[in-house]
Each structure stands twice: as C-alpha cells, then as structure tokens.
C-alpha positions as CSV (number, residue, x, y, z in Angstrom):
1,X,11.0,-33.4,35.6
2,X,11.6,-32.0,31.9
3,X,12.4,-28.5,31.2
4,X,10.0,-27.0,28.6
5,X,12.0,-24.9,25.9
6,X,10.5,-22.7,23.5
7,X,12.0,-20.9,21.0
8,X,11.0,-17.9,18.8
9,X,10.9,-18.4,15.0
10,X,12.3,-15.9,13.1
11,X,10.9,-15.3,9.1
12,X,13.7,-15.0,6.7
13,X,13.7,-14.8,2.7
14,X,13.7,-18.7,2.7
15,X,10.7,-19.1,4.9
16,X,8.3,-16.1,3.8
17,X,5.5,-17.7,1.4
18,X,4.5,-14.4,-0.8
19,X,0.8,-14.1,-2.0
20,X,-0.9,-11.9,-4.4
21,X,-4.0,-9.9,-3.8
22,X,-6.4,-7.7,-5.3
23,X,-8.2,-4.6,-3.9
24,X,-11.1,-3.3,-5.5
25,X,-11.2,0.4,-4.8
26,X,-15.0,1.2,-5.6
27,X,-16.3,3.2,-2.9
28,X,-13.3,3.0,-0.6
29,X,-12.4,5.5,2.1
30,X,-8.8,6.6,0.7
31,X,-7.2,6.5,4.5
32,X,-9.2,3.2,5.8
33,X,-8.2,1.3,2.6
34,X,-4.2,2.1,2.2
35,X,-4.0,1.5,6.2
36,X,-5.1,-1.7,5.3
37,X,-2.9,-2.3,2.1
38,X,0.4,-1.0,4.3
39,X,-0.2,-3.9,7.0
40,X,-0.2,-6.4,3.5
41,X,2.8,-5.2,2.5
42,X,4.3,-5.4,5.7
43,X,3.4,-8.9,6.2
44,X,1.3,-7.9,9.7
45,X,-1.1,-10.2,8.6
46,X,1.1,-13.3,9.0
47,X,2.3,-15.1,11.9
48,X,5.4,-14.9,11.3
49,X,5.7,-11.5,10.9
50,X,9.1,-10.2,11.8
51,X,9.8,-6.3,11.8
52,X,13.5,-6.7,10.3
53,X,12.6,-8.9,7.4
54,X,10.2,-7.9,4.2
55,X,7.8,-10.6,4.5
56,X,4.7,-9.5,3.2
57,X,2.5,-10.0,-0.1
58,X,1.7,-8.7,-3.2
59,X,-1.0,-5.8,-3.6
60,X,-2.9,-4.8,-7.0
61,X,-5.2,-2.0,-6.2
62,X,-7.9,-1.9,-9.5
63,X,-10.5,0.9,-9.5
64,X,-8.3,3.7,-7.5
65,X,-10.4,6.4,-9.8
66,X,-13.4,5.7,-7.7
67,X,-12.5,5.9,-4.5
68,X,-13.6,8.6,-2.1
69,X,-12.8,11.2,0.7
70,X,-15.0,12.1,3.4
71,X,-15.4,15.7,4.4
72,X,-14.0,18.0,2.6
73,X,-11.2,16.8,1.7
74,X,-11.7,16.7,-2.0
75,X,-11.7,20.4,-2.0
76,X,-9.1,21.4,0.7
77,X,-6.8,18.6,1.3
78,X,-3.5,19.8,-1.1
79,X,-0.3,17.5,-2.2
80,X,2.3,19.9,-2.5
81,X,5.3,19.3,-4.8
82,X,8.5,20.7,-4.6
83,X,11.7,20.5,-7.1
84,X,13.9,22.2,-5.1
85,X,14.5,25.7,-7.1
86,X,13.7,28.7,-5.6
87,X,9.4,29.1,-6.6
88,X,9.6,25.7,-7.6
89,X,6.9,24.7,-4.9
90,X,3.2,23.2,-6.5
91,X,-0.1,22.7,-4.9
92,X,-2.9,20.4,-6.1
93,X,-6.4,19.8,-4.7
94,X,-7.1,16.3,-3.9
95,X,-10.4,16.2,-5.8
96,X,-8.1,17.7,-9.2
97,X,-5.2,15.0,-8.4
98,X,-7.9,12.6,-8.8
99,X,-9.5,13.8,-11.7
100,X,-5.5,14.1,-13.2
101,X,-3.6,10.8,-11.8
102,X,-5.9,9.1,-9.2
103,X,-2.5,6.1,-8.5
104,X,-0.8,9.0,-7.3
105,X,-3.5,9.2,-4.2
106,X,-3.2,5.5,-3.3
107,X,0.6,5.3,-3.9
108,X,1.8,8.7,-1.8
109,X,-1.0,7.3,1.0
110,X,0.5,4.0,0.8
111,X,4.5,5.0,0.8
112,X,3.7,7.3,3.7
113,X,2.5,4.6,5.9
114,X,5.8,2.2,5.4
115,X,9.0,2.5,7.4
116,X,11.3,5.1,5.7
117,X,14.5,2.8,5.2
118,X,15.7,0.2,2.6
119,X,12.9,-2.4,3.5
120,X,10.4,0.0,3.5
121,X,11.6,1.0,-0.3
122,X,11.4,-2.9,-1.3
123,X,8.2,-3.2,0.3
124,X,7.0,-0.8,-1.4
125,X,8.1,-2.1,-4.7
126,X,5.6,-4.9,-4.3
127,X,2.3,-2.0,-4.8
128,X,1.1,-2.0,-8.4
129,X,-2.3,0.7,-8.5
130,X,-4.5,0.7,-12.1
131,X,-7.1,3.0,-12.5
132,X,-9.3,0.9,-14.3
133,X,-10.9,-3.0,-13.9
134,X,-8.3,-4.4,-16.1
135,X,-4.5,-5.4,-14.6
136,X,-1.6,-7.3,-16.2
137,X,-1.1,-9.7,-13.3
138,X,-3.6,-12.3,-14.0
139,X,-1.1,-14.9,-14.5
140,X,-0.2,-14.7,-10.6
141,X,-3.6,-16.3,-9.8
142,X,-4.3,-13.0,-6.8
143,X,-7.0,-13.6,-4.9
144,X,-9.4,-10.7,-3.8
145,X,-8.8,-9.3,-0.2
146,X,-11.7,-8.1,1.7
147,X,-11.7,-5.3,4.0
C-alpha cells in the first residue's frame, strides 16, 4: 500500500506572476471599494497566497474624485494631521478633503488596511490613485477589475 504525501507550496519572488488592474471609482462606496483593493495588493485573491511574501498585483484606481460616502460622513468624518509641534494638530472634513486632494481618501483608506511592517510598505508601493479618466500605465496592458 503507497503512502500519499502532500506538500504545501510556498509563493516566493520567483513564483508570484504580478498583474495589473484598473478600478474605476465612479459611484463607489469609499470603505467597500479600498477593502477590496487591500486584498489585491495582498495577493488574497491568488492561490498561492502566502502571508510572509508580497505576492499581489498592481492597482490603478481612475475616477477617485467621484466616489462617495454614505451617511454623513461627508460632513462629520475628519482626517486629522499632526506635525508633531505643540498646536501643530489639523482637521479636515471628508467632503473638503475631497473637494482639495480626493487620492488622499483612497490612499490613507488603503494604507490603513495593509499590515504595518516592511511588506506592508512594499505592498503598498504597488497603489497608483488618479483623479481623472486618464493614467500613465497603459503600456502595462491592466485589465479592469470588477467589484
């Protein structure tokens, strides 16, 4: 009788096959949408997804000026700032941070939900958010990623 022997494959920077993809953000709940993106980057979506080892894709997020909160979150959800000097502390609505920088809501949203180490830094790395239609990554052939 033969012994059945499985072993577990582990993804290393050989093995992981990176993708790129584009999100559109028209109409896209801000939390639902960079949930999404964070598992991309992560590489949760492969099979081979190892925690240790960066293997996820490529994200462009186009359109980040129109996407949305629900509630009221425009009005009282606040990003606070702070350099570090005594008074040095800022506050800015969400619905006037979106108005001002709106890549600066997808990005902080995004960075939040990676792992706060070294890999979590280089994942990050691999986010690239345009407030407009138009991006400078055409050449990578991205496909468009559905939610």
């Amino acid at each position: 009788m033969s012994k059945l022997h499985f072993t577990t494959k582990h993804a290393n920077e050989a093995t992981v096959q990176r993708n790129w993809y584009v999100v559109d953000g028209t109409n896209q709940t801000v939390g639902r949408m960079c949930a999404k993106i964070a598992s991309v980057l992560r590489g949760k979506n492969k099979a081979y997804y190892t925690p240790h080892v960066d293997c996820g894709d490529y994200v462009i997020v186009t359109n980040c000026d129109k996407v949305r909160f629900t509630g009221n979150k425009l009005e009282q959800k606040t990003y606070i700032n702070y350099s570090g000097y005594p008074g040095g502390k800022k506050e800015e609505a969400a619905g006037d941070l979106l108005k001002r920088r709106p890549d600066v809501i997808i990005e902080r949203a995004v960075k939040g939900m990676l792992p706060k180490n070294k890999l979590g830094r280089k994942m990050y790395k691999k986010l690239f958010v345009y407030a407009g239609s138009e991006h400078p990554h055409s050449a990578q052939n991205p496909q468009q990623l559905k939610f």
